[in-house]
C-alpha positions in Angstrom: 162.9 83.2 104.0 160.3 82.5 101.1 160.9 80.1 98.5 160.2 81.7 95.2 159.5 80.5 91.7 159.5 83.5 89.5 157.8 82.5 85.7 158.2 85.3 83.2 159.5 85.1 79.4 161.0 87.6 79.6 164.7 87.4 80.8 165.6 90.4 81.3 162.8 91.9 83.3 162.7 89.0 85.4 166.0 89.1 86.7 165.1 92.8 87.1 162.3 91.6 89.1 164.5 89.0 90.8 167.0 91.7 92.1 164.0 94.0 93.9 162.7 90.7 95.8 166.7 90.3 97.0 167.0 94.3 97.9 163.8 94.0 99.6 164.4 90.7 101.9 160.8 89.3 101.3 162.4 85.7 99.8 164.6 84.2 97.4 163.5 83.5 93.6 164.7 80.3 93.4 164.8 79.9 89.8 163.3 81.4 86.8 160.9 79.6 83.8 160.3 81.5 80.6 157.4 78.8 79.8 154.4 77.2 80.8 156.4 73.8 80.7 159.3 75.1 81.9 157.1 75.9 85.1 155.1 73.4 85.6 158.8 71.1 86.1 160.3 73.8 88.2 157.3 73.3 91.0 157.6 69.6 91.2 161.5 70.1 91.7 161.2 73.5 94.3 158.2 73.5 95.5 157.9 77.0 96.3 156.3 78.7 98.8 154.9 81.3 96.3 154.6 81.6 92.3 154.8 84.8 90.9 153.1 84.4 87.5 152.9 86.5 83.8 150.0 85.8 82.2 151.0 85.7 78.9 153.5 82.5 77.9 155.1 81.4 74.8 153.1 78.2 75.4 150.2 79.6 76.0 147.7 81.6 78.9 149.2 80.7 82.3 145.5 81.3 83.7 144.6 78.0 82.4 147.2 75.9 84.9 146.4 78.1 87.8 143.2 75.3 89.4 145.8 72.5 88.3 149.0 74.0 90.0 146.9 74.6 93.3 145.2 71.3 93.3 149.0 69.7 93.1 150.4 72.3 95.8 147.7 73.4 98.3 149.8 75.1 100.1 151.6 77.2 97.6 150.4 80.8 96.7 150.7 82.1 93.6 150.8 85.9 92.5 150.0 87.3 88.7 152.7 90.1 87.6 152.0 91.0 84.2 151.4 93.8 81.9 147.6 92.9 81.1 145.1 94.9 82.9 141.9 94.5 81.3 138.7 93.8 84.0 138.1 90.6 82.3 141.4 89.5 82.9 142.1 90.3 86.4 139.1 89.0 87.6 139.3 85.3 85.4 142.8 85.0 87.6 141.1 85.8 90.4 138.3 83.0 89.8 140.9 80.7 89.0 142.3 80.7 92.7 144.9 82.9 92.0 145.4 85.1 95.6 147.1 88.5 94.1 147.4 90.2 91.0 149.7 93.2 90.0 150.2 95.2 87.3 153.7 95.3 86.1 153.4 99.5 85.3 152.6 99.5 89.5 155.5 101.1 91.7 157.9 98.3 93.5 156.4 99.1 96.8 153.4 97.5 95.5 154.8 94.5 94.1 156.6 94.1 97.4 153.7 94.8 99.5 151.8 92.0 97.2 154.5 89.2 98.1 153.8 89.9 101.9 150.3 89.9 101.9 149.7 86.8 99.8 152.6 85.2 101.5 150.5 85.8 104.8 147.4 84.1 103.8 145.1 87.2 102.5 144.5 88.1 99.0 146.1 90.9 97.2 145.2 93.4 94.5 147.5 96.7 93.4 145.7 99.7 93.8 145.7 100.0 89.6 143.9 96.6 89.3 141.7 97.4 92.3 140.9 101.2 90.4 140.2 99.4 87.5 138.0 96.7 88.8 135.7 99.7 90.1 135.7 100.9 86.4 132.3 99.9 84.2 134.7 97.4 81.6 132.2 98.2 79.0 133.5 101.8 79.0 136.9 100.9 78.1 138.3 100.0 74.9 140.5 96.9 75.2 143.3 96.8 73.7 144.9 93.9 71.4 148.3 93.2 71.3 149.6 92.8 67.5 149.4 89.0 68.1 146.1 89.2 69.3 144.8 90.6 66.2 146.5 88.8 63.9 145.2 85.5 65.5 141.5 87.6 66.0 141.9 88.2 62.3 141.9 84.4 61.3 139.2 83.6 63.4 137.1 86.1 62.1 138.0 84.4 58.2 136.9 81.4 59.5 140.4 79.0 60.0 140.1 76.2 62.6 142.9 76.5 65.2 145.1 74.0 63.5 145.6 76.0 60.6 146.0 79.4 62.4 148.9 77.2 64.7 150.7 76.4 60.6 150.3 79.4 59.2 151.8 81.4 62.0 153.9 79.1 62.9 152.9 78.4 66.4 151.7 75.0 68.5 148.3 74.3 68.6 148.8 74.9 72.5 149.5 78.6 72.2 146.6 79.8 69.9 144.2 78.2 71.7 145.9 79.8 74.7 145.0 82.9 73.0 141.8 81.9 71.3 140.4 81.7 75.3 142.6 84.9 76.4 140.7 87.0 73.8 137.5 86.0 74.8 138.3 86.9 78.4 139.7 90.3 77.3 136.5 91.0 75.3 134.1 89.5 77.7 132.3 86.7 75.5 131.8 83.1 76.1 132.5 81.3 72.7 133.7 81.7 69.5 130.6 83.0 67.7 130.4 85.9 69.7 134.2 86.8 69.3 133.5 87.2 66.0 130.8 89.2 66.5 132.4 91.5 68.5 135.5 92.1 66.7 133.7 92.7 63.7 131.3 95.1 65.7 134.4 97.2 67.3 136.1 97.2 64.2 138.8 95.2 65.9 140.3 93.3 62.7 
C-alpha cells in the first residue's frame, strides 16, 4: 500500500480527504501538515511515496517547493488538490514537475482515479482542469480571493513587501508567496504589469 503525505491547512477537510483515500484502499495518509514547513519536515521523516498538495499555504504558494521537493525525492510523486482553478495556475504546477492536478469541487472518483494514475507513473489531470485548460484564459475573469485583493490593493499603492507583511500582519514569506500567485493567476511576468492589470480590470 502507498505511503501518503497529505498537506492541506485545512483540518477538517483533510481528514475528510484522509477518510476517502482509507474507504477506497489506494494508500495510507501517513500524516497530515497544515504548512509549507510543516511539510517540507514530514518528507524527510516519511518519505512518501506520493504528496498530495493545496496550493495555497499559510506560509506561502506550495508551487514554489514543488522543483526542490522533487530534486530531494526523485522518486516521489506529488499530486495538487486544491480549490484554485485558474489556467495560469494549473498549468505553472504542471511546469513545476508536479504529475496531477485536481480540483477540489471534482467528484471522489476523480480524486481517486488521480492517486492511481500518478502513483503508476503517468500524469494526471481531472476532467474540470482538463475542460478548463481547453478554455481561451483570456475569456475568463479570474477571480481574487479577499486576501488576494487586499495584498493586490497595496501593491497597486505602491508598499514594498515588507511593509504589506507589518501592516497585515503576515511573514515576509507568505506575501511574497502571494505577490508571485497573483501574477500567475493574472498571467503577467513582474510587478509592473500586475499593476497594470489590476488597475485595467478594475480589480482593486
Amino acid at each position: 500500500m502507498a505511503t501518503i503525505l497529505l498537506a492541506d491547512d485545512h483540518l477538517l477537510v483533510a481528514e475528510g480527504i484522509r477518510n476517502i483515500i482509507h474507504q477506497s484502499g489506494v494508500g495510507d495518509v501517513a500524516s497530515i501538515a497544515c504548512t509549507i514547513a510543516e511539510c517540507d519536515k514530514s518528507l524527510g521523516e516519511i518519505r512518501p511515496d506520493i504528496l498530495l498538495l493545496d496550493v495555497g499555504m499559510p506560509d506561502g504558494n506550495a508551487i514554489d517547493s514543488i522543483a526542490k521537493w522533487l530534486e530531494q525525492y526523485p522518486k516521489m510523486r506529488i499530486l495538487i488538490f486544491t480549490t484554485y482553478g485558474e489556467p495560469n495556475v494549473i498549468r505553472w504546477a504542471l511546469d513545476a514537475g508536479t504529475h496531477g492536478y485536481v480540483q477540489k469541487d471534482s467528484p471522489s472518483e476523480d480524486f481517486i482515479t488521480g492517486i492511481r494514475e500518478v502513483l503508476a507513473g503517468r500524469t494526471y489531470l481531472c476532467p474540470l482542469s482538463r475542460r478548463i485548460l481547453e478554455t481561451t484564459p483570456g475569456k475568463r475573469q479570474e477571480q481574487l480571493t479577499v486576501r488576494e485583493r487586499e495584498i493586490l490593493a497595496l501593491i497597486v499603492e505602491g508598499l514594498p513587501m515588507k511593509q504589506i507583511a507589518d501592516r497585515l500582519c503576515l511573514s515576509f514569506e507568505t506575501v511574497h508567496g502571494y505577490t508571485k500567485f497573483l501574477r500567475a493567476k493574472l498571467g503577467v511576468n513582474n510587478t509592473a504589469a500586475l499593476v497594470r492589470k489590476a488597475l485595467e480590470q478594475k480589480l482593486v
